[in-house]
PQR file of N, CA, C, O and H, with PARSE charges and radii, in Angstrom:
ATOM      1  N   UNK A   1      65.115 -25.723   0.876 -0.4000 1.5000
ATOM      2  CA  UNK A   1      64.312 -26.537   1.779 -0.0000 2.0000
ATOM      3  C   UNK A   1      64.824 -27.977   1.682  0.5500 1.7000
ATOM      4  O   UNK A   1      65.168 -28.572   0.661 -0.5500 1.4000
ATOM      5  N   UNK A   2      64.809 -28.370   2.797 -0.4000 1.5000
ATOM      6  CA  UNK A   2      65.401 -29.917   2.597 -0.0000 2.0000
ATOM      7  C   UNK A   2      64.318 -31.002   2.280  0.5500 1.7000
ATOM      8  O   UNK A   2      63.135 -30.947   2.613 -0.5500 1.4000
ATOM      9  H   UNK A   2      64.530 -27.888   3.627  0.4000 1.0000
ATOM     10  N   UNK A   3      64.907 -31.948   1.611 -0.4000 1.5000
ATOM     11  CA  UNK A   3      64.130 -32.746   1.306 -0.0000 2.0000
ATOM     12  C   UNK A   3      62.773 -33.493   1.761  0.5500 1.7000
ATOM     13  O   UNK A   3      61.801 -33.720   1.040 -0.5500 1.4000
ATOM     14  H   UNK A   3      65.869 -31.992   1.340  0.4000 1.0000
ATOM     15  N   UNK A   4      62.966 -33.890   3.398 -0.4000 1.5000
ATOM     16  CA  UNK A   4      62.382 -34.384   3.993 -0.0000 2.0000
ATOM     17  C   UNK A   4      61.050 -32.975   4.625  0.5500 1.7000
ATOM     18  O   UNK A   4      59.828 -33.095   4.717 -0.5500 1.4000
ATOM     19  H   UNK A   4      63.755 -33.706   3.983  0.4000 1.0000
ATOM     20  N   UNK A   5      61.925 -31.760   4.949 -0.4000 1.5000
ATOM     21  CA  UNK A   5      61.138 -30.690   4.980 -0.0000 2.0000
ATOM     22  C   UNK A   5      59.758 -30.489   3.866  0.5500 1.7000
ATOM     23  O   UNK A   5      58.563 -30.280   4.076 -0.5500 1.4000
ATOM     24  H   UNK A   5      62.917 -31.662   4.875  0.4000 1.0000
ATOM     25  N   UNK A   6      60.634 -30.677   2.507 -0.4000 1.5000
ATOM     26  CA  UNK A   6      59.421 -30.407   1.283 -0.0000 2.0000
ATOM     27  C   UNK A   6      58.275 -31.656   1.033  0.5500 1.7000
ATOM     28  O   UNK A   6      57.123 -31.607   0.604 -0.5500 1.4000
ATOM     29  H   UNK A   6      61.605 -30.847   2.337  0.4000 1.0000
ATOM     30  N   UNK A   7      59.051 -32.697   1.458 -0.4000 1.5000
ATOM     31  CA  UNK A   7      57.682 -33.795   1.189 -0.0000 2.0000
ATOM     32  C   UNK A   7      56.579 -33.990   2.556  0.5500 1.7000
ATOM     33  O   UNK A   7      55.463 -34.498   2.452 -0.5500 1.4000
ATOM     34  H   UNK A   7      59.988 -32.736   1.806  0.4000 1.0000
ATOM     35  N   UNK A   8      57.176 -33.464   3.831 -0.4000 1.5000
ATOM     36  CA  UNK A   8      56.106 -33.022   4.892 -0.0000 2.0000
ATOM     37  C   UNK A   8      54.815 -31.937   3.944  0.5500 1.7000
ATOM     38  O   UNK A   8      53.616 -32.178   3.808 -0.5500 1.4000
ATOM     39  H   UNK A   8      58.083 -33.051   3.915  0.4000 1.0000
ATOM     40  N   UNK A   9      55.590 -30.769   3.427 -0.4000 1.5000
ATOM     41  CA  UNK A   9      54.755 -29.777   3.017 -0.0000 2.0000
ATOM     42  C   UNK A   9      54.139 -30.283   1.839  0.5500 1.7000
ATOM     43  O   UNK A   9      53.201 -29.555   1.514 -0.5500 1.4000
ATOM     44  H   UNK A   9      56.564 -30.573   3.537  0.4000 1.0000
ATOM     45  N   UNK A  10      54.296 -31.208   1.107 -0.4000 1.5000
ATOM     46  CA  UNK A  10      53.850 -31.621  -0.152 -0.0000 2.0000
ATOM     47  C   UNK A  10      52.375 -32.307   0.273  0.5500 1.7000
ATOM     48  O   UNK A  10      51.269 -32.121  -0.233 -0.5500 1.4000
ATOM     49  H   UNK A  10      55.058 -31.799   1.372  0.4000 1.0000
ATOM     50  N   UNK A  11      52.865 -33.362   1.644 -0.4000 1.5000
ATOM     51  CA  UNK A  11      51.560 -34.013   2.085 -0.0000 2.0000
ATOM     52  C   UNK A  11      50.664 -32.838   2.698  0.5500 1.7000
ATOM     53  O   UNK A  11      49.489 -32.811   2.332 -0.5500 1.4000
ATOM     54  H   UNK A  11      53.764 -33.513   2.055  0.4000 1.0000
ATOM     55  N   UNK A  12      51.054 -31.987   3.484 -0.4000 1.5000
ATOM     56  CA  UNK A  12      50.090 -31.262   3.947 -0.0000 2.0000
ATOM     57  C   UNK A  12      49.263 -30.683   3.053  0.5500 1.7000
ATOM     58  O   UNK A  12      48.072 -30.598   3.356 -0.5500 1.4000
ATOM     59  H   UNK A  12      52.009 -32.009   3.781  0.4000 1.0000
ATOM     60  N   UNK A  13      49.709 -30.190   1.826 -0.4000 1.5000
ATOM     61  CA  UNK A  13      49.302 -30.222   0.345 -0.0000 2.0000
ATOM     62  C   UNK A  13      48.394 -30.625   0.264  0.5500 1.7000
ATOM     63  O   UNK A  13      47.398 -29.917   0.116 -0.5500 1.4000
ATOM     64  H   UNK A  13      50.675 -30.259   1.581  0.4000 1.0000
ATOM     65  N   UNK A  14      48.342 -31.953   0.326 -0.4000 1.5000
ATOM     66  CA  UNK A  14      47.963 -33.060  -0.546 -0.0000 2.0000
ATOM     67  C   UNK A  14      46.809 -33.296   0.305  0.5500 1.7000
ATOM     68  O   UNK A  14      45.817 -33.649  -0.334 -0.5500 1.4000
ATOM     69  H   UNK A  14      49.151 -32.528   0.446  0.4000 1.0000
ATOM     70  N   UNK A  15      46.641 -33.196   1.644 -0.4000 1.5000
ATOM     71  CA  UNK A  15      45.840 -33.296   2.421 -0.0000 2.0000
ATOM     72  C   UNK A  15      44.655 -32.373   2.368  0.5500 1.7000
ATOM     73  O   UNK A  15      43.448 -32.613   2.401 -0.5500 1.4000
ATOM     74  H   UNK A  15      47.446 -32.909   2.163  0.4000 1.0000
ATOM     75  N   UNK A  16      45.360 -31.206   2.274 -0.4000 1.5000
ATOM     76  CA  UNK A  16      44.504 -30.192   2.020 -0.0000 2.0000
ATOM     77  C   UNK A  16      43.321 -30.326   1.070  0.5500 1.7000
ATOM     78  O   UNK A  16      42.135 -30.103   1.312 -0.5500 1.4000
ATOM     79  H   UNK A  16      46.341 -31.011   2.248  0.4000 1.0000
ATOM     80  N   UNK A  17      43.827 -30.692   0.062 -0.4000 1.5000
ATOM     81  CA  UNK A  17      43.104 -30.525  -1.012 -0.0000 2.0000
ATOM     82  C   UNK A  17      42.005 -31.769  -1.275  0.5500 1.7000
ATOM     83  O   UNK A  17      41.098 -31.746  -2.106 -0.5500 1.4000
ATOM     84  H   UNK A  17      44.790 -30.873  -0.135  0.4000 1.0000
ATOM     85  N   UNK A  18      42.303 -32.783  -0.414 -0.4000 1.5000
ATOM     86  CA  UNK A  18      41.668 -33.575  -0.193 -0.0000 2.0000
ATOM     87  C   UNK A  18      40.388 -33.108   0.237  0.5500 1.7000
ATOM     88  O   UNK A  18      39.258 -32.997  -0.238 -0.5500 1.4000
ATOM     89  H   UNK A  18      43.041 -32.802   0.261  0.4000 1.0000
ATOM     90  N   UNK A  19      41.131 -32.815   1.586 -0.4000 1.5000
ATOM     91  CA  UNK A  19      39.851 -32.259   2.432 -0.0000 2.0000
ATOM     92  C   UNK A  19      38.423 -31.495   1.436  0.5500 1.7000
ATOM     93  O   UNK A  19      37.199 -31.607   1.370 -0.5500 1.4000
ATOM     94  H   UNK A  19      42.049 -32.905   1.972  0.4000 1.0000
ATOM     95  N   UNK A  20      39.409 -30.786   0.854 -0.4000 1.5000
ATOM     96  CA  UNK A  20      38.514 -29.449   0.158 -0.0000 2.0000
ATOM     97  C   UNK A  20      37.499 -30.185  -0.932  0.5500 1.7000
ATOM     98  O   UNK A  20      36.322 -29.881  -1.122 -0.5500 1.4000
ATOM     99  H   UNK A  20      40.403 -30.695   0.908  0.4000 1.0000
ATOM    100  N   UNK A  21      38.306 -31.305  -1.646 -0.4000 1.5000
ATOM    101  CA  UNK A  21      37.539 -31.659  -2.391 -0.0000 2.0000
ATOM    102  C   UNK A  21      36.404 -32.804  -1.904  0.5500 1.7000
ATOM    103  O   UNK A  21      35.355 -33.062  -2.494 -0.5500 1.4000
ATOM    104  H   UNK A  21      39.263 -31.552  -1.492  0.4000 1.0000
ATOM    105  N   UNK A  22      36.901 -33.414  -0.673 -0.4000 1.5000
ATOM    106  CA  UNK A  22      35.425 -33.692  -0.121 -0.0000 2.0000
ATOM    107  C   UNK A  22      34.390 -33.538   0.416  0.5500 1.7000
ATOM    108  O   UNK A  22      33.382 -34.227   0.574 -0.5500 1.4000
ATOM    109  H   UNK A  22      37.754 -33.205  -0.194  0.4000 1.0000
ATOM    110  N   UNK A  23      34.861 -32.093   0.832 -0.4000 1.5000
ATOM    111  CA  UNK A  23      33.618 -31.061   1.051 -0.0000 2.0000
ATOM    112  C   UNK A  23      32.815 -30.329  -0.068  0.5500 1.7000
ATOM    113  O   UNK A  23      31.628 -30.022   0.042 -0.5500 1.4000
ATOM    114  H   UNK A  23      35.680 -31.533   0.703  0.4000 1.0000
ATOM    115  N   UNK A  24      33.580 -30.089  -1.132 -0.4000 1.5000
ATOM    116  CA  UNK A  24      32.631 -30.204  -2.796 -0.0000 2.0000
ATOM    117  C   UNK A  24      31.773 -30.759  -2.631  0.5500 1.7000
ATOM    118  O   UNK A  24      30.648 -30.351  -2.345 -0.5500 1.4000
ATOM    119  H   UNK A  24      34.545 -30.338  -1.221  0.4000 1.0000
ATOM    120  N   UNK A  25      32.220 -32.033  -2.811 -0.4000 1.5000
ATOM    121  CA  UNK A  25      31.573 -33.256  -3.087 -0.0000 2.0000
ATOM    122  C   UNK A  25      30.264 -33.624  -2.108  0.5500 1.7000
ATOM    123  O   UNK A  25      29.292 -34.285  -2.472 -0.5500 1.4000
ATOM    124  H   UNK A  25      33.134 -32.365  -3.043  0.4000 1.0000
ATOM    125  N   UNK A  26      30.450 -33.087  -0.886 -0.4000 1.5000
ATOM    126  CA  UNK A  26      29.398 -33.375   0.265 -0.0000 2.0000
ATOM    127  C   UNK A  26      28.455 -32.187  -0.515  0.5500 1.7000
ATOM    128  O   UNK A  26      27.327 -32.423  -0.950 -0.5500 1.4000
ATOM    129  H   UNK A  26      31.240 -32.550  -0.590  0.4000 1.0000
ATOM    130  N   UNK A  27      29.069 -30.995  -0.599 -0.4000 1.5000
ATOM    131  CA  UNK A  27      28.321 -30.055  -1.081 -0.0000 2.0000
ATOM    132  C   UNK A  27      27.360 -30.337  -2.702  0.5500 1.7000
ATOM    133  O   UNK A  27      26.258 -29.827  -2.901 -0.5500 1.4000
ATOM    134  H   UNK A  27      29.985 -30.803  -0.246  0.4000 1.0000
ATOM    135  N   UNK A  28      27.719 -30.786  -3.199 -0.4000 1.5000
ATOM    136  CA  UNK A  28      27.172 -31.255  -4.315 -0.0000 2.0000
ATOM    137  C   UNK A  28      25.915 -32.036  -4.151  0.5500 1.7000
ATOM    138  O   UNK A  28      24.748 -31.755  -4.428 -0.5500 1.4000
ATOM    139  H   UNK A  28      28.614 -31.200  -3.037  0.4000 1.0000
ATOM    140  N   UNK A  29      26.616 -33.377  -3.486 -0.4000 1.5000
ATOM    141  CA  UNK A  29      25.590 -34.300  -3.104 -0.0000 2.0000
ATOM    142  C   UNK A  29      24.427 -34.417  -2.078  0.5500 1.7000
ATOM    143  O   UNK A  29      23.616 -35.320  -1.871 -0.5500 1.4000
ATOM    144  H   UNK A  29      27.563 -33.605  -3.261  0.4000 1.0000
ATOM    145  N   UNK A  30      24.639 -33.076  -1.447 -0.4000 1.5000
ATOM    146  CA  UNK A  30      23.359 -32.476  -0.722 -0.0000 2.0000
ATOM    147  C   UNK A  30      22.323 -31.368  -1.520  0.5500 1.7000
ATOM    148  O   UNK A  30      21.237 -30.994  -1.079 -0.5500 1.4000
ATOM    149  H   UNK A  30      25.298 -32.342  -1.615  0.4000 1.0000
ATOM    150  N   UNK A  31      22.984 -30.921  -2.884 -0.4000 1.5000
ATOM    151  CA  UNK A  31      22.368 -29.785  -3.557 -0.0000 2.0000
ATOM    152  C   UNK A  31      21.187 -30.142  -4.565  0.5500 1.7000
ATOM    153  O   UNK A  31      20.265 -29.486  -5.048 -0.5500 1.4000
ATOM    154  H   UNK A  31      23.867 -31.225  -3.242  0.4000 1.0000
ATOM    155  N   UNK A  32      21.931 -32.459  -4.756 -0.4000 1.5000
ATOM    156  CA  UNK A  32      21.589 -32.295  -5.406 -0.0000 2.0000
ATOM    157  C   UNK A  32      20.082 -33.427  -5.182  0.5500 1.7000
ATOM    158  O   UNK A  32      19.306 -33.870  -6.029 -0.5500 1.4000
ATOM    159  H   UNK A  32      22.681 -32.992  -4.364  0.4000 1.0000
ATOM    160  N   UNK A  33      20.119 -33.588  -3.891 -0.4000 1.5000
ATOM    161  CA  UNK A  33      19.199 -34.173  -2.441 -0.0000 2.0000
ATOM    162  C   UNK A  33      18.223 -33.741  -2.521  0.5500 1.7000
ATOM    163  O   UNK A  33      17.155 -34.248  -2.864 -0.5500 1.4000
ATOM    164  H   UNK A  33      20.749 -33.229  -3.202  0.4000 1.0000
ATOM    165  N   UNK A  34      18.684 -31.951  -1.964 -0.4000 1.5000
ATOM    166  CA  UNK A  34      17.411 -31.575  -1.528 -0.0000 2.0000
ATOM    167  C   UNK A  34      16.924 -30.988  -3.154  0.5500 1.7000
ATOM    168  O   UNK A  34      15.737 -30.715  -2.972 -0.5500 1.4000
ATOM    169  H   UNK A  34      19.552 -31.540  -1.686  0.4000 1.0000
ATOM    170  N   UNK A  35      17.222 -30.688  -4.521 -0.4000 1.5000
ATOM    171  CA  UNK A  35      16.995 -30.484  -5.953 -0.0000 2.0000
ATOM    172  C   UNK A  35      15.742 -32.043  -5.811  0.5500 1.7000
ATOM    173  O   UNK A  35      14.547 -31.767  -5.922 -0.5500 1.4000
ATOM    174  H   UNK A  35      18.186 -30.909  -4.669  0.4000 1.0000
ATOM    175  N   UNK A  36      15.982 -32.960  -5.669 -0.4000 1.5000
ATOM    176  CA  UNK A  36      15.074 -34.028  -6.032 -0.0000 2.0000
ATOM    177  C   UNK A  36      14.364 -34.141  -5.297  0.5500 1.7000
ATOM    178  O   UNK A  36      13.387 -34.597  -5.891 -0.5500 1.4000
ATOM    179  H   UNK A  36      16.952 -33.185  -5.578  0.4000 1.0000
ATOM    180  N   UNK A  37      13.949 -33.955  -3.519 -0.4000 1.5000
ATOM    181  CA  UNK A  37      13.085 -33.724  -2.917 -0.0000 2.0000
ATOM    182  C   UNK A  37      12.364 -32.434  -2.945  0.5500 1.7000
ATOM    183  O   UNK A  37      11.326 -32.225  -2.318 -0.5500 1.4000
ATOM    184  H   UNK A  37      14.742 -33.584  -3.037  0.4000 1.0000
ATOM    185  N   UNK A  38      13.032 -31.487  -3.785 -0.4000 1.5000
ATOM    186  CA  UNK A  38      11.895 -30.712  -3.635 -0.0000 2.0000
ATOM    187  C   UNK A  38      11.034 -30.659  -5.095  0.5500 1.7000
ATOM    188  O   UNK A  38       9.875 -30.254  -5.015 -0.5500 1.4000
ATOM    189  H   UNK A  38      13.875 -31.657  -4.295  0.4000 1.0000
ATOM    190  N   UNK A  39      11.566 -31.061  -6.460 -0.4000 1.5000
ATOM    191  CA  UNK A  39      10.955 -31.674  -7.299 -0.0000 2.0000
ATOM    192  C   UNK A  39       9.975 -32.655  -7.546  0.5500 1.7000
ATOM    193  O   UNK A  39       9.156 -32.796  -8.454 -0.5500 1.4000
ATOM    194  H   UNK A  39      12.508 -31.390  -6.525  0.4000 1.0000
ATOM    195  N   UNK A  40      10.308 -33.457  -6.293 -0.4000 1.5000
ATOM    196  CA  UNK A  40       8.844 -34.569  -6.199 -0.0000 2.0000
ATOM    197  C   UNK A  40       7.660 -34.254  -6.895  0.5500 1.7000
ATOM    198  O   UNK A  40       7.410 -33.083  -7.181 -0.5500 1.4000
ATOM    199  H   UNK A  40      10.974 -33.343  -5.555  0.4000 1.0000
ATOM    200  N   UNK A  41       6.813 -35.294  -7.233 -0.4000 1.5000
ATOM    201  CA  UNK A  41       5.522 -34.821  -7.748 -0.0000 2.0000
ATOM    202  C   UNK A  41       4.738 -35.096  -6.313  0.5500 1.7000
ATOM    203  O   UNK A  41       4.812 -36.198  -5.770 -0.5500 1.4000
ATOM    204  H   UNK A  41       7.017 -36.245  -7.000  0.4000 1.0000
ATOM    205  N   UNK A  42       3.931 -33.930  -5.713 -0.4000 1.5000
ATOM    206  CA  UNK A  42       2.838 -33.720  -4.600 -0.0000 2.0000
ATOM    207  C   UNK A  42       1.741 -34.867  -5.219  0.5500 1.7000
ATOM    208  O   UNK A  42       1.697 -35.313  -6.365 -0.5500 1.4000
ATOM    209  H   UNK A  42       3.871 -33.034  -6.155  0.4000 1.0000
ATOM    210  N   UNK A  43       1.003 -35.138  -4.229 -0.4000 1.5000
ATOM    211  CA  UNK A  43      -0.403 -36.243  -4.622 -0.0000 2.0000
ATOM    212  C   UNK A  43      -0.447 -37.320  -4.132  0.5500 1.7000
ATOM    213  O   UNK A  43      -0.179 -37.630  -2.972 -0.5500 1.4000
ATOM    214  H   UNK A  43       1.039 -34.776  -3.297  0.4000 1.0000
ATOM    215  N   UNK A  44      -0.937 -38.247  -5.349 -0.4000 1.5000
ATOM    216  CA  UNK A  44      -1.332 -39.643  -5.197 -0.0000 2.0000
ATOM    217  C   UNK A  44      -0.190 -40.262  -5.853  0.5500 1.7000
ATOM    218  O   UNK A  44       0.673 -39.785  -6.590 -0.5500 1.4000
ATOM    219  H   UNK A  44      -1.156 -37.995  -6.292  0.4000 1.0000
ATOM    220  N   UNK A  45      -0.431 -41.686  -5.319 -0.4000 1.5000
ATOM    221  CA  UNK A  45       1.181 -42.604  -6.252 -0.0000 2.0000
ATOM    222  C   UNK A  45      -0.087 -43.760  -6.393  0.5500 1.7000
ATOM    223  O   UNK A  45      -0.646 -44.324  -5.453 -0.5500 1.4000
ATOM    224  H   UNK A  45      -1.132 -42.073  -4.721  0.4000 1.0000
ATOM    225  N   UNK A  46      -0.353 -43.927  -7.795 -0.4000 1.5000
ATOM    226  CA  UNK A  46      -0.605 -45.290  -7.849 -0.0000 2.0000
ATOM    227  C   UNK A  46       0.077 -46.316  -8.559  0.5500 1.7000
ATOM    228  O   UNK A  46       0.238 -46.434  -9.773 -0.5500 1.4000
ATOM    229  H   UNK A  46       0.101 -43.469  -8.559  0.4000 1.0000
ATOM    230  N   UNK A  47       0.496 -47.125  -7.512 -0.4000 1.5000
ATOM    231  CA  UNK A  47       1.358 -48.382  -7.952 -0.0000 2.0000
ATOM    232  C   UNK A  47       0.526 -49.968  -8.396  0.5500 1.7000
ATOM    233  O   UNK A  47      -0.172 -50.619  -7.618 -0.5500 1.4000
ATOM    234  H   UNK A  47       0.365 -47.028  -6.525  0.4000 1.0000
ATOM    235  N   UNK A  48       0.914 -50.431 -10.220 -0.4000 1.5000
ATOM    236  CA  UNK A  48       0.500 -51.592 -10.140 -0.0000 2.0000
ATOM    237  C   UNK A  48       1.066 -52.680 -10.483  0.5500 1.7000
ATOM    238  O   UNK A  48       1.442 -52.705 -11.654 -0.5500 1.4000
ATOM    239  H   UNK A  48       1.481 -49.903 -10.852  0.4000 1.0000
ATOM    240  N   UNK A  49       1.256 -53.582  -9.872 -0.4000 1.5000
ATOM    241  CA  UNK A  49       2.700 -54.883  -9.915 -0.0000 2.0000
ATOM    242  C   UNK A  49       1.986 -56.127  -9.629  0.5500 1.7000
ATOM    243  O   UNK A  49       0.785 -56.336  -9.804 -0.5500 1.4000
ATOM    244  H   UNK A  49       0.950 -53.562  -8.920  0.4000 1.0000
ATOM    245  N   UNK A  50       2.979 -57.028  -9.109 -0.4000 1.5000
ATOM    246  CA  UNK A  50       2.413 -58.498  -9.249 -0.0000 2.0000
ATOM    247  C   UNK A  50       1.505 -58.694  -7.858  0.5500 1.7000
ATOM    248  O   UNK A  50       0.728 -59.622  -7.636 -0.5500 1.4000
ATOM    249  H   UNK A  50       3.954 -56.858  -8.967  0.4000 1.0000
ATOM    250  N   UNK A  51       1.744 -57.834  -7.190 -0.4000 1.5000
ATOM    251  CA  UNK A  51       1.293 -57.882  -5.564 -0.0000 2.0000
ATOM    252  C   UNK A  51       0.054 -57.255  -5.514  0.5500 1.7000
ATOM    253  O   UNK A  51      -0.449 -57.106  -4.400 -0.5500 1.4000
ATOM    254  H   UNK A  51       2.375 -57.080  -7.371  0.4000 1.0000
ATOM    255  N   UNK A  52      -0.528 -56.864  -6.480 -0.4000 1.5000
ATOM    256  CA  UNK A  52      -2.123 -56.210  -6.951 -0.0000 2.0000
ATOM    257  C   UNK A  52      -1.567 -54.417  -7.013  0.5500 1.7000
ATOM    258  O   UNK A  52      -0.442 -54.052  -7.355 -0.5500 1.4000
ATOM    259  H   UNK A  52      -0.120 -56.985  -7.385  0.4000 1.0000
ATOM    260  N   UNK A  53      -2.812 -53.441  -6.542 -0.4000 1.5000
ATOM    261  CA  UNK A  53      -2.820 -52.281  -6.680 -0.0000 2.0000
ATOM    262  C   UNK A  53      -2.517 -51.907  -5.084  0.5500 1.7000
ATOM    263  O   UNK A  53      -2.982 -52.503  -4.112 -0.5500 1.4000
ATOM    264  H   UNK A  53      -3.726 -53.738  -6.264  0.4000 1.0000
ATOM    265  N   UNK A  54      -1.623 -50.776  -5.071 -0.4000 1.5000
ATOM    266  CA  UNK A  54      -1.321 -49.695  -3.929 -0.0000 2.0000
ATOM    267  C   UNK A  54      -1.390 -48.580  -4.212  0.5500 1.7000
ATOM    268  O   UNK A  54      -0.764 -48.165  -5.187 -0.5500 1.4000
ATOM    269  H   UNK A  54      -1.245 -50.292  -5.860  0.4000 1.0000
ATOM    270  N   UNK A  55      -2.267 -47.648  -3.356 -0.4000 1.5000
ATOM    271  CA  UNK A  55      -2.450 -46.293  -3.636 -0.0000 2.0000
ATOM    272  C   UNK A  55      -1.630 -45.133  -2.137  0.5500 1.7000
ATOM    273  O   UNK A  55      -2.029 -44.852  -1.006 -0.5500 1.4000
ATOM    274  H   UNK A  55      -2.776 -47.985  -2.563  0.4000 1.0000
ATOM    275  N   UNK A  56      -0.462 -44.788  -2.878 -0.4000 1.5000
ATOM    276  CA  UNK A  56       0.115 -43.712  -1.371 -0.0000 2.0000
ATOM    277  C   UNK A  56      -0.395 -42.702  -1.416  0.5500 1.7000
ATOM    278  O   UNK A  56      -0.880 -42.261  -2.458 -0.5500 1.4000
ATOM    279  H   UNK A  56      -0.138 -45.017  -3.796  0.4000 1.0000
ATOM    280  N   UNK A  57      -0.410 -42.182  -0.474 -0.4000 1.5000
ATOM    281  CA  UNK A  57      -0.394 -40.255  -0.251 -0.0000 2.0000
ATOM    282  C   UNK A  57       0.932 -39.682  -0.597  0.5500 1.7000
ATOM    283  O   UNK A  57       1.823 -40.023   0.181 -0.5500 1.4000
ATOM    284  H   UNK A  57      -0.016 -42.539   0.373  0.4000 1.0000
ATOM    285  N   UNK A  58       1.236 -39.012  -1.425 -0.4000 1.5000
ATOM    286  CA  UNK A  58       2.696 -38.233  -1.163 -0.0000 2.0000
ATOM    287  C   UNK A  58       2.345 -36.707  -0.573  0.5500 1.7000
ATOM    288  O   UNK A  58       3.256 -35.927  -0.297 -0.5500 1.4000
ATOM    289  H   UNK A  58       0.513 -38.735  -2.057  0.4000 1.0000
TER
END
């Protein structure tokens, strides 16, 4: 294979694997999204700070 031939295929390579590994990564970081939204604690949130008391619904 000629030179210029193998470093075309090296990038396509290289591309590839790119790709792949930023779809991991999307994959991960959505697993680990909806893992903490669905862990939430259900209820009340009571918050108390310098701004007085707040009470949410969750």
């Amino acid at each position: 294979m000629p030179v210029a031939g193998r470093y075309l295929w090296l990038m396509k390579q290289n591309n590839l694997y790119l790709i792949i590994g930023v779809l991991v990564a999307a994959v991960i970081a959505l697993g680990i999204y909806a893992y903490r939204e669905e862990t939430k604690p259900k209820g009340v949130e009571l918050r108390i700070d310098e701004t007085g008391i707040s009470v949410q619904e969750k």
